[in-house]
C-alpha positions, 0 to 999 in steps of 0.5 A: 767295038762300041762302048755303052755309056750310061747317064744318071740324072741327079737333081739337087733336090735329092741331096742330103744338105748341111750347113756349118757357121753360115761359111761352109755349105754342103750337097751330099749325093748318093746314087746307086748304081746296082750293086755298088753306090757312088758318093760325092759332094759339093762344098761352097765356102763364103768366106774363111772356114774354119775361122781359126787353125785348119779343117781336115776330112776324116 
């Protein structure tokens, strides 16, 4: 049996961008895929953040 393979295109041009102290910036995708959505990010980190204690994802 064949499975189907779906490819979706996602161009950088449709991320949601935020930026946090010049350290930290951050891509945010969303693509819907029928009657879900999938969710992702890319996080680039130029140097040490947060500068002091520690960060966590609420």
């Amino acid at each position: 049996m064949k499975r189907r393979i779906n490819i979706k295109i996602v161009k950088k041009e449709k991320a949601s961008i935020f930026k946090n102290r010049n350290k930290s910036s951050l891509l945010e995708y969303s693509i819907a895929l029928g009657e879900k959505d999938l969710d992702f990010c890319i996080n680039t980190f130029t140097g040490r953040y947060p500068e002091k204690i520690f960060c966590t994802n609420e």
